[in-house]
TORLUMVEX-518639 format. One line per 3 residues: number of its first residue (from 1); for each residue x, y, z of N, C-alpha, C, O. Coordinates in steps of 0.2 Angstrom, whole numbers, plus 5000, padded with zeros to 4 digits. Each point is the difference from the previous one (the first is absolute). Example, Ala and Ser with C-alpha at 12.3 -4.5 7.8 and 13.67 -1.06 7.14 Angstrom:
2
1 = 5066/4972/5039/4996/5006/5000/5004/5006/5000/5005/4999/5003 | 4993/5006/4993/5004/5006/5001/4996/5005/5003/5003/5006/5001
***
This chain:
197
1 = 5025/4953/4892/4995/5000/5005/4999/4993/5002/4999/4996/4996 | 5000/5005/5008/4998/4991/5005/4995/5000/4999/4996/5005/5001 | 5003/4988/4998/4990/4997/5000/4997/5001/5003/4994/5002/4999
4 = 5008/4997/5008/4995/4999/5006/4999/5009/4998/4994/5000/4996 | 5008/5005/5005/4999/5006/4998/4997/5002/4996/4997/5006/5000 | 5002/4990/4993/4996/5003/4997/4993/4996/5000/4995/5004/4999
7 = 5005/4988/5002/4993/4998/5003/4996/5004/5006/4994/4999/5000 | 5009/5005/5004/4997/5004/5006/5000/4994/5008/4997/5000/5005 | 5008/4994/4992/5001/4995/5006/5004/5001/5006/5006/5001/4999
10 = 4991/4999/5007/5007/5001/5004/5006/4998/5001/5002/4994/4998 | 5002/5010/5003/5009/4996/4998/5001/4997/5004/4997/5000/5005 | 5009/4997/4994/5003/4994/5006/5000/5004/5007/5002/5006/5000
13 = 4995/4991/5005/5000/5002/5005/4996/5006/5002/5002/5005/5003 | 4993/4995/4996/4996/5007/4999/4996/4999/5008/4998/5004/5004 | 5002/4987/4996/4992/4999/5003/5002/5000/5009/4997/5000/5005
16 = 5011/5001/4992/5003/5001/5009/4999/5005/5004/5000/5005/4997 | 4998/4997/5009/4997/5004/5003/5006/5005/5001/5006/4997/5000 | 4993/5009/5001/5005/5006/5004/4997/5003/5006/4994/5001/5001
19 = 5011/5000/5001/4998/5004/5010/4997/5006/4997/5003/5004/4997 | 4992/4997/5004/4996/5005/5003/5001/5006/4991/5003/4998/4995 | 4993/5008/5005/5000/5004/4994/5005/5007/5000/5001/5005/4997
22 = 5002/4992/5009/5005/5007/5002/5010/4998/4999/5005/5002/5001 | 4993/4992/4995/5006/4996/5001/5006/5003/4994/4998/4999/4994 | 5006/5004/5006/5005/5002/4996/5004/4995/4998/5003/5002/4995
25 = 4998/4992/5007/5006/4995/4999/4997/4991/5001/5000/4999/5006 | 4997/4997/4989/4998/4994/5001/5005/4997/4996/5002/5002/4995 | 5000/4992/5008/5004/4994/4996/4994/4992/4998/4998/4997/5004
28 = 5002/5002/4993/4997/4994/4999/5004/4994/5000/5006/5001/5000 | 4992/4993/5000/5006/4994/5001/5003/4999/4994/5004/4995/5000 | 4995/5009/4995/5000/5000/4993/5010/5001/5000/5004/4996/4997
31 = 4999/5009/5007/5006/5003/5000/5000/5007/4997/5006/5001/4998 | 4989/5004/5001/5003/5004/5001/4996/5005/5003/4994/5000/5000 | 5009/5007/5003/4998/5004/5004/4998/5006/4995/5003/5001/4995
34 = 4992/5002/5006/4998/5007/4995/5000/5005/5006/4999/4998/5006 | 5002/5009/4995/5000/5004/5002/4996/5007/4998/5002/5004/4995 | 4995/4997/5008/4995/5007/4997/5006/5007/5002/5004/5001/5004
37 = 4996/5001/4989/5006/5005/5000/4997/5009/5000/5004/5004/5002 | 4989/4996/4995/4997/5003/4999/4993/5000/5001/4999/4995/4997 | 4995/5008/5004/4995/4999/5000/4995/4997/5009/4995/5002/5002
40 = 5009/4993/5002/4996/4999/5003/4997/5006/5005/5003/5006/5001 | 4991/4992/5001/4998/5006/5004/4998/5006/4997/4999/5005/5004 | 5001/4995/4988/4998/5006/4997/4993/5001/5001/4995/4996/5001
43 = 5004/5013/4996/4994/5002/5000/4997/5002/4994/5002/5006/4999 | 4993/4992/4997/5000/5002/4993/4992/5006/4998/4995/5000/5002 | 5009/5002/4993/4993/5007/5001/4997/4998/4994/5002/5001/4995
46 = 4993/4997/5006/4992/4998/4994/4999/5007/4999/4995/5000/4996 | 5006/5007/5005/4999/5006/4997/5005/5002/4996/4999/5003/4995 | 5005/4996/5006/5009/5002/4996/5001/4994/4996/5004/5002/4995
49 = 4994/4991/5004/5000/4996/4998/5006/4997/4999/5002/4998/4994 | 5002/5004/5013/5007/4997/5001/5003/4996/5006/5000/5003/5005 | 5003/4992/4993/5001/4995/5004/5006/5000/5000/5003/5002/4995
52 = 5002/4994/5011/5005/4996/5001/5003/4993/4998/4997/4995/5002 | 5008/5005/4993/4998/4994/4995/5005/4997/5005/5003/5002/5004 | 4996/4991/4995/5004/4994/5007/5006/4999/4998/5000/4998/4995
55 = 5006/5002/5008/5006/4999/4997/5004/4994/5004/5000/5001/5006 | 5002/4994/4993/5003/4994/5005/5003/4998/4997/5001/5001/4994 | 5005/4995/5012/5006/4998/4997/5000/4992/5002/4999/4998/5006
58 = 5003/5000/4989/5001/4991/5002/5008/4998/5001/5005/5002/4997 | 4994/4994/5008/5005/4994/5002/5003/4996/5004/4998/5000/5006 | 5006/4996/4992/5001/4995/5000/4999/4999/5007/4998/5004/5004
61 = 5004/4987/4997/5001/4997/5008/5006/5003/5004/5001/4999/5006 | 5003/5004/4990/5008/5002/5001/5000/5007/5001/5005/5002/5002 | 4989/5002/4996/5000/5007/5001/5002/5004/4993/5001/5006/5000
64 = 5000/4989/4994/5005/5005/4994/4991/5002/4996/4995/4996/5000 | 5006/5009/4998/4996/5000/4994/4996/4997/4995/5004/4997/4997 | 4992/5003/5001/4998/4994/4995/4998/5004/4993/4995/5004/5000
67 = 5008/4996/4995/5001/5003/4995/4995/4995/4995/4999/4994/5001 | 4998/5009/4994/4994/4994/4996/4994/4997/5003/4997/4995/4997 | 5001/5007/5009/4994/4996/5004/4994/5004/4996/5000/5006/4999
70 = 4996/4990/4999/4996/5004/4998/4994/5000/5007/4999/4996/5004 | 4997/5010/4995/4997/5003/5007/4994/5003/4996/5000/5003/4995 | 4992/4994/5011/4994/5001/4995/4995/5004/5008/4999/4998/5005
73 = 5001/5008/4991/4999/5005/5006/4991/4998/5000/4998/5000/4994 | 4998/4998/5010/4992/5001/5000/4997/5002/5003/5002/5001/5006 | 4992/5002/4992/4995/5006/5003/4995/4996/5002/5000/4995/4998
76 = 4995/5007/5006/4993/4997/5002/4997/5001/4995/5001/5005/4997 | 4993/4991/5001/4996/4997/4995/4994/5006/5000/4997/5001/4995 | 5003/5001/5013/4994/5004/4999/5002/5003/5007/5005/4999/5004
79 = 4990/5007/4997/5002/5004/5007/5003/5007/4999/5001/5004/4995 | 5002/4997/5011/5007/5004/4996/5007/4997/4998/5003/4995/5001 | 4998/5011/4996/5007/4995/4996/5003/5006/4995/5001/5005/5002
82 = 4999/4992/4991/5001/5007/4994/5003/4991/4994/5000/4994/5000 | 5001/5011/4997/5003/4997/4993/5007/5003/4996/5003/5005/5000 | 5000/4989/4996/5007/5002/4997/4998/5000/4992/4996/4996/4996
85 = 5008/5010/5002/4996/5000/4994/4995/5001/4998/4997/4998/4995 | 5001/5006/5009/4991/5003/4998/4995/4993/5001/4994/5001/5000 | 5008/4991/5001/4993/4994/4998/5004/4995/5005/4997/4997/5003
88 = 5009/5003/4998/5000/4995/5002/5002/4998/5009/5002/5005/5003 | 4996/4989/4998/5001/4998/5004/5005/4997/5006/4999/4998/5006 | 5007/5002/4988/5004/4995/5002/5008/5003/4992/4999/5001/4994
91 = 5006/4999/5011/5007/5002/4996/5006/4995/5001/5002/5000/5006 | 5000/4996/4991/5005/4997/5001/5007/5005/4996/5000/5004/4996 | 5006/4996/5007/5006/5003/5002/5006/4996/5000/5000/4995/5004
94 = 5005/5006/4993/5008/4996/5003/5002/5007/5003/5000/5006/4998 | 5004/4989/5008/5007/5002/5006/5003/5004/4995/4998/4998/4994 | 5007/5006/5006/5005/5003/4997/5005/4998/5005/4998/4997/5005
97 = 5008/5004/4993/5007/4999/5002/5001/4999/5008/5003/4995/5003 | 4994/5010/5001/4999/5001/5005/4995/4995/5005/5000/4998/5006 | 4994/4999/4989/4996/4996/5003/4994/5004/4999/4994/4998/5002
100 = 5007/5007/4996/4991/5007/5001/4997/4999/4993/5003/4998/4995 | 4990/5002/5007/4995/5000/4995/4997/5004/5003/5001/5001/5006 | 4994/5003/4991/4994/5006/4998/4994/4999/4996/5001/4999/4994
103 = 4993/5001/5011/4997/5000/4995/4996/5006/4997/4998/5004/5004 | 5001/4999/4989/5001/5007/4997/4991/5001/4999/4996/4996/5002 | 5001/5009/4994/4994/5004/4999/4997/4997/5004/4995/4997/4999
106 = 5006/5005/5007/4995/4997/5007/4995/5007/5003/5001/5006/5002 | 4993/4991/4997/4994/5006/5004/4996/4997/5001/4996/4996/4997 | 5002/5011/5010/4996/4995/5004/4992/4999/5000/4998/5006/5000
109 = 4997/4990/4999/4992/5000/4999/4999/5006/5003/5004/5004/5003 | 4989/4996/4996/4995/5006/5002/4997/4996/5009/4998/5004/5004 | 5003/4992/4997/4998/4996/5007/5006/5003/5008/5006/5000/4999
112 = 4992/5002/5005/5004/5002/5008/4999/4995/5002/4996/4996/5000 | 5013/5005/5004/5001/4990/5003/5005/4998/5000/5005/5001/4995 | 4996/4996/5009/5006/4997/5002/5000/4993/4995/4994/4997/4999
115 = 5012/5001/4998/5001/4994/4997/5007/4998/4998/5005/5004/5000 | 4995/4989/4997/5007/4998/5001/5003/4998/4992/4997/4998/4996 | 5009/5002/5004/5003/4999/4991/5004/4993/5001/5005/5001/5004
118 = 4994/4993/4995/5000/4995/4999/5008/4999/4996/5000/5001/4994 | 5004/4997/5009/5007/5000/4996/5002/4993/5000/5000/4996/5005 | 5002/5003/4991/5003/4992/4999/5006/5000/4994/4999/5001/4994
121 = 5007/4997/5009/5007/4999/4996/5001/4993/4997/4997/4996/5003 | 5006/5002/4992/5002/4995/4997/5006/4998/4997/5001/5003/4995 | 5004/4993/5006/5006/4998/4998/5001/4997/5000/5001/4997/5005
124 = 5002/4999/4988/5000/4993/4999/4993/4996/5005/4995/5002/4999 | 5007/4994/5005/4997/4993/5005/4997/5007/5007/4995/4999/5003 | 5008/5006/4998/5001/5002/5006/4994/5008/4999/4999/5004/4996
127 = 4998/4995/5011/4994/5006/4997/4999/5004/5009/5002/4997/5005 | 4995/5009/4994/4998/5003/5007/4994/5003/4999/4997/5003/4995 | 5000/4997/5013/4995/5006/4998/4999/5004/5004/5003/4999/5005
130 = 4992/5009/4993/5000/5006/5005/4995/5002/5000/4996/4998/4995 | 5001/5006/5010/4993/5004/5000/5002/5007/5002/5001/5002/5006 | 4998/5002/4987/5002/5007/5003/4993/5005/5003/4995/5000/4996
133 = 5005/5005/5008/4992/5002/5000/5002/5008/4998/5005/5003/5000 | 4988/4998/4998/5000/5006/4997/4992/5003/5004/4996/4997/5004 | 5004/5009/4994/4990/5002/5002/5002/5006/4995/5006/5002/4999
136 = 4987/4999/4999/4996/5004/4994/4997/5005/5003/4995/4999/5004 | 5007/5007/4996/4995/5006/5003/4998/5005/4994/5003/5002/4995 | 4990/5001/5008/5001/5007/4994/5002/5006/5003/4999/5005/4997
139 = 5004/4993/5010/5005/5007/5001/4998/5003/5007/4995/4998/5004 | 5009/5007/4998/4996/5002/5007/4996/5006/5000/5000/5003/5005 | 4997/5000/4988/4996/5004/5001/5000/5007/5003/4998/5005/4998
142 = 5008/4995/5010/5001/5006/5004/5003/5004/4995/4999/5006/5000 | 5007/4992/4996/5005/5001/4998/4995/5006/4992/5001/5006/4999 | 4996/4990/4998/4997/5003/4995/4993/5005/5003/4998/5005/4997
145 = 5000/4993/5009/4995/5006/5002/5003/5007/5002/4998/5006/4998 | 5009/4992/5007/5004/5006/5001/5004/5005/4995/5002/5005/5002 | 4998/4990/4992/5004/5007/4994/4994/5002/4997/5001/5005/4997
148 = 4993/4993/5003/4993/5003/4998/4998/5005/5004/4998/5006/4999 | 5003/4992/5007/4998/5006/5005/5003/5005/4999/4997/5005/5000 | 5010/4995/5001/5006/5006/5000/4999/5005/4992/4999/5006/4999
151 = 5001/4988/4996/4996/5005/4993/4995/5004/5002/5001/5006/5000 | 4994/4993/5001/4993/5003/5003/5004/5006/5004/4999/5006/4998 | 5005/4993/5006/4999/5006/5004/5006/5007/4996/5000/5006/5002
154 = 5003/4992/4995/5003/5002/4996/4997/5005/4995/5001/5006/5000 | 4994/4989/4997/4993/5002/4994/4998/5007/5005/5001/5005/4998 | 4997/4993/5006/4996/5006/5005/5003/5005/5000/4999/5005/4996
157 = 5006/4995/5008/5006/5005/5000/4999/5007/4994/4998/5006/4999 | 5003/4989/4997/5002/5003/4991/4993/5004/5000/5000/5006/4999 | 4995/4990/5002/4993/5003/4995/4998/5005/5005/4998/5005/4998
160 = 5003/4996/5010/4999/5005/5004/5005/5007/4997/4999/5006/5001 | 5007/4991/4996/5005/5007/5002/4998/5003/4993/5001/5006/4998 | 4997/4990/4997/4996/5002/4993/4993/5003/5001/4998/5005/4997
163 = 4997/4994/5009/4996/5002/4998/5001/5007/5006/4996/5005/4997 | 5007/4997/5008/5006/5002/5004/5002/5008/4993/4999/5006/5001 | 5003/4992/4995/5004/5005/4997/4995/5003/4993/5001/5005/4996
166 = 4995/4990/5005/4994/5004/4994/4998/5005/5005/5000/5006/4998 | 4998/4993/5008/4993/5005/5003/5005/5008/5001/4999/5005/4999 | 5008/4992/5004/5004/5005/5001/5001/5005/4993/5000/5006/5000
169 = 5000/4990/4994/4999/5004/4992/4996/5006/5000/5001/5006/5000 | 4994/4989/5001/4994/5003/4997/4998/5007/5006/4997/5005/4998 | 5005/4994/5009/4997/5004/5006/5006/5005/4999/4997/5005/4999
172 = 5010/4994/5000/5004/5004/5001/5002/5007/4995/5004/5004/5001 | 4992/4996/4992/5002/5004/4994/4999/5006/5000/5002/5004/4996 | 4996/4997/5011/4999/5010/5000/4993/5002/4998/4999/5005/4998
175 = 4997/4989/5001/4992/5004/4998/4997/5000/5007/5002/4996/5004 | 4993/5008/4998/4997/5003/5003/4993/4996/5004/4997/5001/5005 | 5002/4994/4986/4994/4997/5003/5001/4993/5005/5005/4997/5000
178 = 4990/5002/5003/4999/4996/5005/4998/4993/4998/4995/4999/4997 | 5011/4996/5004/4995/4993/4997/4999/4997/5005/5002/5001/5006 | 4995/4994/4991/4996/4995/5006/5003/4996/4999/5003/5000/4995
181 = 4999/4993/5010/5003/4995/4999/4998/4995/5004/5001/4999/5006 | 4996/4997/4990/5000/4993/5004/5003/4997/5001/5004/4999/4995 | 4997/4996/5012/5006/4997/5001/5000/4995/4998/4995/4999/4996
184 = 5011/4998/5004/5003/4992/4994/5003/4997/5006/5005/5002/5003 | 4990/4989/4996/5004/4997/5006/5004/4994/4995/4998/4998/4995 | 5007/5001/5007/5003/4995/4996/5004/4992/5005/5004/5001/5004
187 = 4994/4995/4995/4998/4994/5006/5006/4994/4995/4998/4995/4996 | 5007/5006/5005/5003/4996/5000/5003/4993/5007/5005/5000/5002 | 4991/4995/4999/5001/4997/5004/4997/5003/5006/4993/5001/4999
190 = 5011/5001/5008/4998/5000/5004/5003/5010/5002/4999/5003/5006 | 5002/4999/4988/5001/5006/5002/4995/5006/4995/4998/4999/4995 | 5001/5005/5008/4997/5006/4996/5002/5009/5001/5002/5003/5004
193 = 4996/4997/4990/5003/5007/4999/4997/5004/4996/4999/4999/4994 | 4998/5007/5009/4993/5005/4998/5002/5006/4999/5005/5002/5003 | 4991/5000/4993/5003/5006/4999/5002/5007/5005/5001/4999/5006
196 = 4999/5006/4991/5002/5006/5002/4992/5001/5006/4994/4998/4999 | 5009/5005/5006/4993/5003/5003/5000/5007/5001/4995/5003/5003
***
């Protein structure tokens, strides 16, 4: 594990600016290119407590691969954001074969919001950096009230053709006497359904 990494120091080239928080591909003067392979523009659910882990590929000035870079994925200190590994803040990674690093047990805080995961490559002398963004939601809500609601009226259904089938029992058995029946309103949502008249 590299020092600067585990002092919590920024790495070579950290302090260099990137275009804009929508940026999928930054080179720094360092030489090399990182590319967001997975994650940019993702959307993470603080209810599901699942997220999009960032996957990028480094390389060279020449376009090959960079196999062995080590790659230190960062998260916002504070705001929204989330954590790897249940605490932390920050995951360093090597390229495989291909140049791909991943960073793994990634989830996102309890905070809604757009924010950005701080990527920085290293090899040998030669280093790049990236800002991938991400936003934190707890969901849209419509989606969860409408199978709520569909339940409900389901539920209704059921308890009307149950209470539906008792009055018919009990009226139907060939006895002579006269019952009385109060109506049963049953209010699922926006619908109702009452008894016999």
């Amino acid at each position: 594990m590299c020092l600067v990494a585990v002092l919590g120091l920024p790495a070579p080239g950290w302090g260099q600016q990137v275009s804009g928080p929508k940026s999928n591909l930054a080179e720094s003067t360092g030489g090399l290119k990182i590319t967001a392979v997975q994650g940019e523009g993702a959307t993470n659910s603080i209810r599901a407590r699942t997220a999009t882990s960032p996957v990028v590929e480094v390389r060279d000035d020449s376009g090959k691969p960079v196999a062995g870079a080590e790659v230190v994925f960062q998260l916002p200190a504070a705001g929204p954001g989330g954590v790897f590994n249940g605490w932390m803040r920050t995951q360093t990674a090597r390229t495989d074969e291909n140049g791909r690093a991943a960073a793994d047990g990634y989830a996102p805080n309890e905070q809604e919001g757009r924010f950005n995961i701080k990527v920085t490559a290293t090899h040998g002398s030669k280093n790049g950096t990236l800002v991938i963004g991400q936003s934190n939601t707890t969901g849209s809500g419509a989606q969860g009230k409408s199978s709520k609601k569909g339940l409900w009226i389901v539920l209704g259904i059921l308890a009307a053709a149950g209470i539906a089938g008792g009055i018919a029992a009990s009226t139907g058995g060939g006895s002579s006497t006269t019952t009385t029946t109060t109506p049963v309103t049953v209010t699922p949502g926006p619908i109702s359904v009452g008894g016999p008249r």
